[in-house]
Every structure is written in structure tokens, then in C-alpha cells.
C-alpha positions as CSV (number, residue, x, y, z in Angstrom):
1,X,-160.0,-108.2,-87.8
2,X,-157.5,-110.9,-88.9
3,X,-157.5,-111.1,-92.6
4,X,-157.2,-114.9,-93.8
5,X,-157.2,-114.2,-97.5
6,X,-153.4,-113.1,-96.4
7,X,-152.6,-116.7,-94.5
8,X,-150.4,-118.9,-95.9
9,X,-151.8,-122.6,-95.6
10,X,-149.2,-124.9,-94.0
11,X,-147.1,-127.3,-96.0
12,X,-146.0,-130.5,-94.1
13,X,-143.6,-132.8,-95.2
14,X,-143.7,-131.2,-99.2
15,X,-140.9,-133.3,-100.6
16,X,-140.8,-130.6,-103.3
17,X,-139.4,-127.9,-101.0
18,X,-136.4,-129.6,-99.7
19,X,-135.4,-129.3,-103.2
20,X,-135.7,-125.7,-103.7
21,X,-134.4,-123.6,-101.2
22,X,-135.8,-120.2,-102.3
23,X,-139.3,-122.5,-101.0
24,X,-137.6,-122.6,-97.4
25,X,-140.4,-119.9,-96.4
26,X,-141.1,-121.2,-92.7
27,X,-139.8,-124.8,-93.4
28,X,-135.9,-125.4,-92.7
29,X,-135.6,-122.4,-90.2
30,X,-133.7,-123.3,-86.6
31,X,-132.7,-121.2,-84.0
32,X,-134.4,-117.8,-85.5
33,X,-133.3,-114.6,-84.6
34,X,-135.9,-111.9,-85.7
35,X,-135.2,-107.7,-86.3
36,X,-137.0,-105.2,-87.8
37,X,-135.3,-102.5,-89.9
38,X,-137.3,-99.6,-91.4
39,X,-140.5,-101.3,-92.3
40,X,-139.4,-104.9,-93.0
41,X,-139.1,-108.0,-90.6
42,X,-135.9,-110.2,-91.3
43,X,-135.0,-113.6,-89.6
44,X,-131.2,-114.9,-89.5
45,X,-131.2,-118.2,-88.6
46,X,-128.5,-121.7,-88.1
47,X,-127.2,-123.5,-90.9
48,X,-129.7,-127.0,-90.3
49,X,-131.9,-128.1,-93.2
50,X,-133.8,-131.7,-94.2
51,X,-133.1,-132.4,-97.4
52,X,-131.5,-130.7,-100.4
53,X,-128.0,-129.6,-100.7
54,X,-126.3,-128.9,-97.6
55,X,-124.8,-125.1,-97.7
56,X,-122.8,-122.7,-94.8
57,X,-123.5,-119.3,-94.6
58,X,-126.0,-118.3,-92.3
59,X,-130.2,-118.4,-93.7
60,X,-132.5,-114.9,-94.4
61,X,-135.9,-114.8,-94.9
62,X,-138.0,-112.0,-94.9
63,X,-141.6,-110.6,-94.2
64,X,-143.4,-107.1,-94.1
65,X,-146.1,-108.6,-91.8
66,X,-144.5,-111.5,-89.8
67,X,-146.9,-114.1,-91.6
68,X,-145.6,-114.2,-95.5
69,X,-142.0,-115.0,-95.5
70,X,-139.8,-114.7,-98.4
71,X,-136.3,-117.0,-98.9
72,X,-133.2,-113.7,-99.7
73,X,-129.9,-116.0,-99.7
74,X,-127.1,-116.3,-97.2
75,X,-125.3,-114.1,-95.1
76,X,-122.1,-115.4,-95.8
77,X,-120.2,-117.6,-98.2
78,X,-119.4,-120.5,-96.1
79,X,-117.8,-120.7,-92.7
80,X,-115.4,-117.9,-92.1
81,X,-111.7,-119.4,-92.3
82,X,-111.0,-118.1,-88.7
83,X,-113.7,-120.4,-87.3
84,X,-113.5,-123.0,-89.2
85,X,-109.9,-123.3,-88.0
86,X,-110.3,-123.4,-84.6
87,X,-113.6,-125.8,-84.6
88,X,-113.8,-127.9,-87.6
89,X,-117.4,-126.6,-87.9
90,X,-119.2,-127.4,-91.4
91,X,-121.9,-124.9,-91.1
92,X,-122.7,-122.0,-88.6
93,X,-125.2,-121.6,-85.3
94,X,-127.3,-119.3,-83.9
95,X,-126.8,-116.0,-85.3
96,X,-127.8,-112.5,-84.3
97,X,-127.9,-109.3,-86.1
98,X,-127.9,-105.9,-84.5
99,X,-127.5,-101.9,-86.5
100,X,-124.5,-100.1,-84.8
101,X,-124.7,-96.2,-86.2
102,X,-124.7,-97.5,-90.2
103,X,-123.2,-100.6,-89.3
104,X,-125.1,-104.2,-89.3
105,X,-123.4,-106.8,-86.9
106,X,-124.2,-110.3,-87.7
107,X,-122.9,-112.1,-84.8
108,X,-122.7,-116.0,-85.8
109,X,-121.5,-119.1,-83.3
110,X,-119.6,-122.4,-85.2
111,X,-119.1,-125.8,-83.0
112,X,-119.7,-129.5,-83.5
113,X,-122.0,-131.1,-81.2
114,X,-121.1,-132.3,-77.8
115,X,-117.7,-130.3,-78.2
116,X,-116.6,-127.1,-76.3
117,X,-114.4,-125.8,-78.5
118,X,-116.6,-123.6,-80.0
119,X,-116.1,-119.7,-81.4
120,X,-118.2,-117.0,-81.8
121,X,-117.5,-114.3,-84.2
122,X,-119.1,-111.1,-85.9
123,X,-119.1,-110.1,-89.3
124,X,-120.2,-106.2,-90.7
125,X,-122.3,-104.7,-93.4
126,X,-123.8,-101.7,-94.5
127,X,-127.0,-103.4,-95.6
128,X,-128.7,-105.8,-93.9
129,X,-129.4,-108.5,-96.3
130,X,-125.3,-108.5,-96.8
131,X,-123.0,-109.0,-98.1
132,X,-121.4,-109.6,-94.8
133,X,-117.3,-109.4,-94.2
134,X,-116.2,-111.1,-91.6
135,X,-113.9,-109.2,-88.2
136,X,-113.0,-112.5,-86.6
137,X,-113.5,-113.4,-82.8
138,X,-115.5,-112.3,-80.1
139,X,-115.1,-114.9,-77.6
140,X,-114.2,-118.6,-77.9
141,X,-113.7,-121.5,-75.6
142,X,-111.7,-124.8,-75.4
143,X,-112.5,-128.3,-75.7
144,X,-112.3,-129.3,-72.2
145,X,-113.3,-126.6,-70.2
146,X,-116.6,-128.0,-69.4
147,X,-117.2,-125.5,-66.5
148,X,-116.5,-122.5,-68.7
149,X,-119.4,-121.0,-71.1
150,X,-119.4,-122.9,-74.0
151,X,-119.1,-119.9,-77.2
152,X,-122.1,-120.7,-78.9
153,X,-125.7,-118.5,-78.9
154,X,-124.5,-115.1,-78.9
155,X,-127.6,-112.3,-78.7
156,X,-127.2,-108.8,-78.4
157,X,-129.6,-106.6,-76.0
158,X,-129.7,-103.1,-75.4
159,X,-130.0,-101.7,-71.9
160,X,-132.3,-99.0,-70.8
161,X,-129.5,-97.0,-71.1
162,X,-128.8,-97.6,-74.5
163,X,-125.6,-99.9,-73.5
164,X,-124.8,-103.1,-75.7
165,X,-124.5,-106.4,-73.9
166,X,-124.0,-110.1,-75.2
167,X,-125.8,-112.9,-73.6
168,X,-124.4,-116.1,-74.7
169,X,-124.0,-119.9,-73.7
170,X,-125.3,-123.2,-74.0
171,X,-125.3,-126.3,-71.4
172,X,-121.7,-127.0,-69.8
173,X,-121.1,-123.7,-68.0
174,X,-123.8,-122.3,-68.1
175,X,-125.2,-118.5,-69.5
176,X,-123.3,-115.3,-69.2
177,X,-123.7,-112.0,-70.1
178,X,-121.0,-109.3,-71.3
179,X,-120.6,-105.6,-72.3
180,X,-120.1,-104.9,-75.9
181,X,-118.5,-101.8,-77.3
182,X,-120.5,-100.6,-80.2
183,X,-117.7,-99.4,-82.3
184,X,-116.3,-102.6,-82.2
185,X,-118.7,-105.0,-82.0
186,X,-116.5,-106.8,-79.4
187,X,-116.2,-106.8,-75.8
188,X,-115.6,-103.8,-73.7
189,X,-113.3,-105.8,-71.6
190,X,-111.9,-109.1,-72.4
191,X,-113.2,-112.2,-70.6
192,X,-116.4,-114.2,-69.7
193,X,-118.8,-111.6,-67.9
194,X,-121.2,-112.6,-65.6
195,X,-122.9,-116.3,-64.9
196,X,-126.9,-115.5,-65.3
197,X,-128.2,-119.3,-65.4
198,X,-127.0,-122.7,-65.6
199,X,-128.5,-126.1,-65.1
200,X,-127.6,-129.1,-62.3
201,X,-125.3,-132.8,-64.4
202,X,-128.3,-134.5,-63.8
203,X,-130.5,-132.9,-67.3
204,X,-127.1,-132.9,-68.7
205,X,-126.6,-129.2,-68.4
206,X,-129.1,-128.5,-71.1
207,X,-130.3,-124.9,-70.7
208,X,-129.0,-122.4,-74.1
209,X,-130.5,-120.2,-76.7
210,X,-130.9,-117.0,-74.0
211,X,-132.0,-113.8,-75.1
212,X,-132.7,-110.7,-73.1
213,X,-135.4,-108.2,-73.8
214,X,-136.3,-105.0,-71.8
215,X,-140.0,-103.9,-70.8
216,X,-140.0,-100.5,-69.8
217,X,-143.9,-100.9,-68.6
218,X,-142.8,-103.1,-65.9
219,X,-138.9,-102.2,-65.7
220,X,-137.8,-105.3,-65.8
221,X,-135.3,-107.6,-68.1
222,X,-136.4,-110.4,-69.1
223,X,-134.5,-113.7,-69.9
224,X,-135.9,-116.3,-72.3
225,X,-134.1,-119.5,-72.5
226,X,-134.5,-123.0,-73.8
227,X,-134.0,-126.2,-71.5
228,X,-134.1,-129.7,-72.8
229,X,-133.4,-131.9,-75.8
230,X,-133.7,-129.7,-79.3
231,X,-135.0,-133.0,-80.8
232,X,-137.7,-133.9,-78.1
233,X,-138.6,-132.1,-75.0
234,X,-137.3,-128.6,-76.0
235,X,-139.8,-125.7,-74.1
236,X,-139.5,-122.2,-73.1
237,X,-138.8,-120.9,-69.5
238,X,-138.1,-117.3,-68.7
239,X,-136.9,-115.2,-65.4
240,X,-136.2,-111.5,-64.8
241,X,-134.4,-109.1,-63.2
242,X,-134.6,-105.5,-62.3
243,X,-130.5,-105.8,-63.5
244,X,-129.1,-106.7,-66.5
245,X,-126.5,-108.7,-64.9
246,X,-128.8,-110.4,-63.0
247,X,-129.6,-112.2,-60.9
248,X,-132.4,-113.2,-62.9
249,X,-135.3,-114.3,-60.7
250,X,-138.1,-116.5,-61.4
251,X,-141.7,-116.9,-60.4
252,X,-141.5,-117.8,-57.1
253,X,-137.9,-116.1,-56.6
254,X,-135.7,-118.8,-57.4
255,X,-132.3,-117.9,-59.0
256,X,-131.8,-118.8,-62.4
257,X,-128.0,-120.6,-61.4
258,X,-130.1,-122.2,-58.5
259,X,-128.5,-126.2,-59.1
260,X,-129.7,-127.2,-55.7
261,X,-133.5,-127.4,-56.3
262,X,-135.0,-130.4,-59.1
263,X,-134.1,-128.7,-62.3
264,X,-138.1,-128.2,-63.7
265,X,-138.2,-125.9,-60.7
266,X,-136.0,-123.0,-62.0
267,X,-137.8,-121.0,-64.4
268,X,-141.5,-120.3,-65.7
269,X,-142.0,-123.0,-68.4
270,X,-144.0,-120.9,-71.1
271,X,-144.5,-123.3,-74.2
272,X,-143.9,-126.9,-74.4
273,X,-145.0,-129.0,-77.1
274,X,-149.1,-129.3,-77.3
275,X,-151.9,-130.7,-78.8
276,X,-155.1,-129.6,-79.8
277,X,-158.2,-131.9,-80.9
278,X,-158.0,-131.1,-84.2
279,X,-154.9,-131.8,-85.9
280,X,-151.0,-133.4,-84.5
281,X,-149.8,-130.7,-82.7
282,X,-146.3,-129.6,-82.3
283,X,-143.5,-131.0,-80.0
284,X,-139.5,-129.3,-78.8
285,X,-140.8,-125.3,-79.3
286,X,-137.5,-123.4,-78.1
287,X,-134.1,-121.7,-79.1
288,X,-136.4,-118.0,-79.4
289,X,-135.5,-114.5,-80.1
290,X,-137.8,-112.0,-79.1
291,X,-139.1,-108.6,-80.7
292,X,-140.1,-105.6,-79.4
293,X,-141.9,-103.7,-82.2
294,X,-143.3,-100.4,-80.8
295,X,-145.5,-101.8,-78.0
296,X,-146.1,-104.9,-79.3
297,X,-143.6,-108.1,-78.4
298,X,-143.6,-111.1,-80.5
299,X,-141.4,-114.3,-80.1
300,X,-140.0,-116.2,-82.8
301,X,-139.0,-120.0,-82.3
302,X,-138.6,-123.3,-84.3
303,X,-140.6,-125.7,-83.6
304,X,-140.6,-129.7,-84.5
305,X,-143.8,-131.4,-86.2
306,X,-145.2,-134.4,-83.9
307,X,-145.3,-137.0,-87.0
308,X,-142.0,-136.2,-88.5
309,X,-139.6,-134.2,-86.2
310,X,-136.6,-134.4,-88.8
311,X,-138.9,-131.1,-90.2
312,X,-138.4,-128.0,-88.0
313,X,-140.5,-125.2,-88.8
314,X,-140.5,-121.1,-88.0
315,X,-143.1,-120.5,-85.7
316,X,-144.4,-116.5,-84.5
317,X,-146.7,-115.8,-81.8
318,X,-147.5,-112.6,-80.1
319,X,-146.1,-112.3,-76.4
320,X,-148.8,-110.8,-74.0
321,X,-147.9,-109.3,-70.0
322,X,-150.2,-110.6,-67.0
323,X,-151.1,-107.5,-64.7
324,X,-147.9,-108.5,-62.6
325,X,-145.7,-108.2,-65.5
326,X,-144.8,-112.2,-66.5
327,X,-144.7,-112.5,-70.3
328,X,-147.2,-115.2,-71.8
329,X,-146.9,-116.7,-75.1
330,X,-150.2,-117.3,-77.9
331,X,-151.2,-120.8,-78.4
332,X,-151.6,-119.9,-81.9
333,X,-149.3,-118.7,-84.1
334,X,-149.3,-114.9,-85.2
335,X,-152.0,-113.8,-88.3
336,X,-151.9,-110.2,-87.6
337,X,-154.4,-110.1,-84.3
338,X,-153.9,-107.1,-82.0
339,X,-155.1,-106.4,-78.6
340,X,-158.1,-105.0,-78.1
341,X,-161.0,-104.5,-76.3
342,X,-163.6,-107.3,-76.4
343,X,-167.0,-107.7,-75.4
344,X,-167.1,-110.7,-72.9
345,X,-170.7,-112.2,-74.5
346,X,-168.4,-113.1,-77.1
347,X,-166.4,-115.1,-74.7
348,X,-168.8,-117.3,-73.8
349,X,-168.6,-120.9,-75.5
350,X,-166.7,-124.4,-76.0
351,X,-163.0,-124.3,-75.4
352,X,-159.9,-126.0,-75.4
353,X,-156.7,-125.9,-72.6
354,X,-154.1,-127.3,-71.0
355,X,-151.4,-126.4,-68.4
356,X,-148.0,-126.2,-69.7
357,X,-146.6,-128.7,-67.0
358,X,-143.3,-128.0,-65.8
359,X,-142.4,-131.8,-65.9
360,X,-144.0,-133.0,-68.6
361,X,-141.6,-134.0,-71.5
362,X,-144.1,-135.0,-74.2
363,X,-147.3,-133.1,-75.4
364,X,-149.6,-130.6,-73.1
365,X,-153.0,-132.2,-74.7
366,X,-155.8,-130.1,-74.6
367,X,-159.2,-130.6,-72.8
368,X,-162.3,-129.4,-73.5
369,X,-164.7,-127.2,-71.6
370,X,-167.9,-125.2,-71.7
371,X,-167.4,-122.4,-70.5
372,X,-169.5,-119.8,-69.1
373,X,-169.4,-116.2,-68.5
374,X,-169.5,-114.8,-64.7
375,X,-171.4,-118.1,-63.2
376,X,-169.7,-119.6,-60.0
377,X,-172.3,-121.6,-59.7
378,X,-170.3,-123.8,-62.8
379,X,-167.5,-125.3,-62.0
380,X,-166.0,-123.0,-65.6
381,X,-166.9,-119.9,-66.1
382,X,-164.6,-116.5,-67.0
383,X,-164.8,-113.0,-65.6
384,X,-163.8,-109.6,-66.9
385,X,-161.1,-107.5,-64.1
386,X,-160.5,-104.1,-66.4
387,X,-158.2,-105.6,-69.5
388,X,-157.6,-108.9,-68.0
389,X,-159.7,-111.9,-67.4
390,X,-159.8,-114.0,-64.6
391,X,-160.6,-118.4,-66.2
392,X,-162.0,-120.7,-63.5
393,X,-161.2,-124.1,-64.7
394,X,-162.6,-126.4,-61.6
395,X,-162.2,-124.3,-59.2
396,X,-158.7,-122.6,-60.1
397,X,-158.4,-119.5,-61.0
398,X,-156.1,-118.5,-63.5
399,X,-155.4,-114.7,-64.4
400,X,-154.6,-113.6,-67.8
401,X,-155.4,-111.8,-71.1
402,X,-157.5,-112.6,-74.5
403,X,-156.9,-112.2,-77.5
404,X,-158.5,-112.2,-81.3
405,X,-156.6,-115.1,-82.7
406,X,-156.7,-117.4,-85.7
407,X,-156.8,-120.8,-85.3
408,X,-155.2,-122.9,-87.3
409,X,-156.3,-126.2,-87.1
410,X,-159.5,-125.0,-88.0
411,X,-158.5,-122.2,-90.5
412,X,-161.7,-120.0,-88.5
413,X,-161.7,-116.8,-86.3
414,X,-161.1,-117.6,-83.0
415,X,-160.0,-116.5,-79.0
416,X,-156.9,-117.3,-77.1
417,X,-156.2,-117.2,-73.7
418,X,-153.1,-116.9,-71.9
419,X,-152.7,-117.5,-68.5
420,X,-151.1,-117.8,-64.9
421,X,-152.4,-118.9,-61.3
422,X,-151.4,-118.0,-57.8
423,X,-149.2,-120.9,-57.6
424,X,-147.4,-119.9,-61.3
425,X,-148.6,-122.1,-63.5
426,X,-149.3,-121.1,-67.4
427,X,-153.2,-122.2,-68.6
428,X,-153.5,-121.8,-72.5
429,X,-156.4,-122.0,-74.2
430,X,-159.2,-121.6,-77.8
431,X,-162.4,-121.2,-78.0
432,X,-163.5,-123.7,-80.5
């Protein structure tokens, strides 16, 4: 049972915090990268803020249950000279942290936006909250080379064989993956790697913030990536591969470098922005890490409030599997809910969905249904199929799995459902 005495109520657009960084809990986070060590959660995130005084360095927060977060500092003291040198960058992007032996390895990207001459470097610790010393270059590009991978948005994934890789890129050249030598930190072999997703000139480009996570249920890697506009239409799209080099497939088989076919067409759009009846709703969800914790996988994201998207704000939600293996994200952010078996009279009830539509660049807004349990003769009704559930919503069905959730818009116990259809479309949904 979700405990809300432990909830932290939301804070919009509190002038007071811009003021006080050690307040930058979930507000002032952008492009989160989220680890675990030992028994506490940590998120390194990119040099952006609104308000107060602008500092380089690289953000940490912490959390022992991915719902209180606590402001620790900086990484770094400022942008490291090397970097600074070759990009002119005021502040760092992006960053990623990974535990080599005893070793942390904060991996951090500096650029100026629009430019390709861009740098990403790693920097070493024996504890995670720092300090950090900084070992230079990993891989940079030059202003210019528009076809090459642009060295920004470095994450580090493990193979099922225990072998480091880098995943990096954003718009221009596309994504690319490379192996990294652990003792190092660096590249086994200098170079680019291999292209794993790009976008066609006509979206600008505009695919970035990948990260790859394994799922040994299924046996598959997965690639999460963000397409669009950071400040507008930013959403979620994944692919995967049986490979870690790819190619990274999606839904209906198309390749993730595919530039031939309309752009929305290449990858499963997971989380746009949305709106529910009560409250604004959020718009531009993207630039994720994911976590696999045990056998639970959450993804962390910054997301953009609909009245005032200068704010961008640390979202978590917990990332469910359909029975053929496609990760599905929670409408609602995390509170602590697990999955677990639930009686399907519960089920039954008012609720609120919407497709995350492919081409839609504004809000998914929600409609609402009454839906009943195992009637056909309604045109909504839900089945139970073993631990998933099977939503008619006017005659389509839509496969997927339930969850306890908290809602909160309505600060009250609640379901979620997330789901898929034949033709690979994502329903999410509350009962209400």
C-alpha cells in the first residue's frame, strides 16, 4: 500500500526556491541520470536552472526511496579547463556516472547550442558524491562535421557479458555506440563506434539523450531515446535489439537509422506530454536514464510544466513489460507502488485515457470512460489474461498491465494502466 504521509506535495513556480539551491529537490533538474549505490538512489544531472545564481559543475540530489530527494552539491568545480578550451562551454551536459572496481566515473558532455564542437570527458572518484578529478577526453567532435556524432550525451551500459559500452549522440549524426575499457574509463579503440539511430533534415535531426538498458527476462537491449524540441514537443520513443550494436528494431521492425520513412514512424513513442481532467498536465517529457533495481525498472526524465515551461522538473515513474516484452511507462509518477496481484472487482469504475499519438506535438488529453469488468456487450469493459489485462476502449483492444498507483492530481489511491494494441499504439490510463 502506497504510503502518502511520505509524498512530497508539489511546488510550482515557488519563487523562493530559485533562491536557494539546497531547495532544488525535483525543481531545476534536466537531463537526469539516475544510479543506485549500496542502499541510496543518486541523480547527476546538466548544469540548467531558472533563476538564482548560475553555477558549473554538474547537480546531485539524492533519495533512499526515489520520492524524497535531497540537494548534496556539485560534482565538480566549474567546467574542467580541457573542455572549456576546446568548446567555450559555460556549464556542463548530460552526465553519467558508472562504479569501475572502487572507482566512480562521472562521464559529463560540454557544447554550446547549435554547435558541433562539442567534448565529452570523464572525471574519477572514490566516492560517489565526489570530489570528482578530472582525466580529460573521451571523444570530441568538430564544428562542422555535421554528419559526424556530435560528443554530447554520453551513457554507460553494461552488456550481458559484463562488457562496458558508451552510447552517445545528439541530432546531426546521429547515435552511436562504443566499447569502453573499464580501467580506463575510455575507449577500447579509438574512433566513433557504430551508428544505432539517426533522424531524416526534415525534424532537424532532433533524436539525442539515448540510453541502453538490458532485460534479461526477454533478452533483449533496449534503446530509449528522446526526439523533438526539449522546449516543446520533447517525448519518449524506444527500440531494441537482441545486439548491443544493433540494429535496434522497433515495433513493427523498422530500423532505428531508417531516414526513408516519415520520421514519427521510427520508434514506439512511450510518453508525450498529457493531460488529465484535474489539473495542467505536463508537456516535453524526455532526455531519460533508466534503472534497473533488482527486478524492478524505473525511468527518470525532466519534464516541462504546461503553464510555465521555463520550470523543468525531475519526474520518476516505474517502467512495466507487456507479455511480448515492450517496456511501458506509468502515467503517474513513482510513490512507492509495486506490482502485484489485484482483484479485478476493484477494477471496475470511471477512468481516464489517452493514446500517446505518434504525431501529436502538443498534449495527449485524457477522456473519460466507465468502464466495466468482462462485459462485451459495452462498448468498455477490461478482462483479466493471467498478470496482464486486456482494455476495450470502443472496440480496440489494448493489452497491458495494472498497477497500484497514486494519483496526483487528486492526492488519492488510485490504478494505472499501461498499454499497447495489435497495431502498436501505447493507451494510458487512471481510474478516477
Amino acid at each position: 500500500m502506497i504510503n502518502p504521509d511520505i509524498i512530497p506535495k508539489d511546488k510550482l513556480f515557488d519563487e523562493e526556491i530559485i533562491q536557494d539551491e539546497t531547495k532544488w529537490t525535483t525543481n531545476n533538474a534536466h537531463d537526469p541520470a539516475l544510479v543506485k549505490d549500496e542502499d541510496t538512489y543518486y541523480v547527476f544531472s546538466t548544469d540548467a536552472q531558472h533563476g538564482g545564481d548560475f553555477k558549473a559543475g554538474i547537480q546531485i540530489r539524492k533519495s533512499k526511496d526515489l520520492i524524497n530527494w535531497e540537494w548534496v552539491g556539485r560534482a565538480l568545480n566549474g567546467v574542467p579547463e580541457e573542455a572549456e578550451k576546446w568548446t567555450g562551454a559555460k556549464g556542463l551536459w548530460a552526465p553519467d556516472v558508472t562504479k569501475f572496481g572502487d572507482t566512480y566515473y562521472l562521464y559529463y558532455a560540454a557544447s554550446q547550442f547549435g554547435s558541433t564542437q562539442s567534448f565529452i570527458g570523464v572525471a574519477t572518484s572514490s566516492n560517489i558524491e565526489g570530489p570528482y578529478i578530472d582525466q580529460g577526453e573521451v571523444y570530441k567532435s568538430r564544428e562542422g562535421e555535421e554528419h559526424e556524432p556530435n560528443a554530447i550525451d554520453p551513457n554507460i551500459t553494461i552488456d550481458k557479458d559484463g562488457q562496458p559500452w558508451m552510447v552517445f549522440g545528439s541530432f546531426f549524426g546521429g547515435l552511436y555506440i562504443n566499447k569502453i575499457n573499464s580501467k580506463t574509463g575510455k575507449f577500447v579503440e579509438a574512433g566513433k563506434g557504430t551508428l544505432i539511430a539517426k533522424r531524416h533534415v526534415s525534424v532537424e535531426r532532433a533524436i539525442e539523450g539515448p540510453y541502453v538498458v538490458y532485460n534479461p527476462d526477454f533478452d533483449y537491449y533496449y534503446l530509449f531515446v528522446s526526439y523533438d524540441s526539449l522546449f516543446s514537443n520533447y517525448n519518449i520513443r524506444v527500440a531494441r535489439s537482441k545486439n548491443i550494436e544493433g540494429p535496434y528494431l522497433d515495433f513493427h521492425g523498422n530500423d532505428m537509422t531508417n531516414i526513408e520513412l516519415p520520421p514519427n514512424d521510427v520508434g514506439l513513442k512511450i510518453l508525450g506530454g498529457y493531460k488529465f481532467h484535474s489539473g495542467d498536465g505536463w508537456v516535453a517529457p524526455g532526455h531519460n536514464s533508466v534503472l534497473k533495481d533488482g527486478n524492478n525498472y524505473y525511468v527518470c526524465h525532466h519534464i516541462r510544466a504546461e503553464q510555465d515551461k521555463r520550470w523543468h522538473y525531475l519526474h520518476i515513474r516505474k517502467v512495466v513489460f507487456t507479455a511480448d516484452g515492450w517496456p511501458l511507462v506509468s502515467p503517474e509518477r513513482f510513490a512507492g507502488e509495486e506490482e502485484e496481484a489485484i482483484e479485478i472487482e476493484k477494477i471496475a469504475g470511471d477512468w481516464e485515457h489517452f493514446k500517446v499519438d505518434k504525431d501529436n506535438d502538443s498534449q495527449d488529453v485524457a477522456a473519460r470512460e466507465l468502464i466495466a469488468i468482462d462485459s462485451e456487450a459495452t462498448n468498455y469493459w477490461l478482462q483479466q489474461s493471467g498478470n496482464h489485462y486486456i482494455l476495450n476502449l470502443a472496440s480496440k483492444k489494448i493489452s497491458g498491465v495494472i498497477l497500484p498507483s497514486w494519483d496526483w492530481e487528486k492526492w488519492q489511491h488510485t490504478y494505472t494502466f499501461m498499454g499497447k494494441d495489435d497495431e502498436g499504439v501505447v493507451t494510458l490510463a487512471k481510474k478516477v
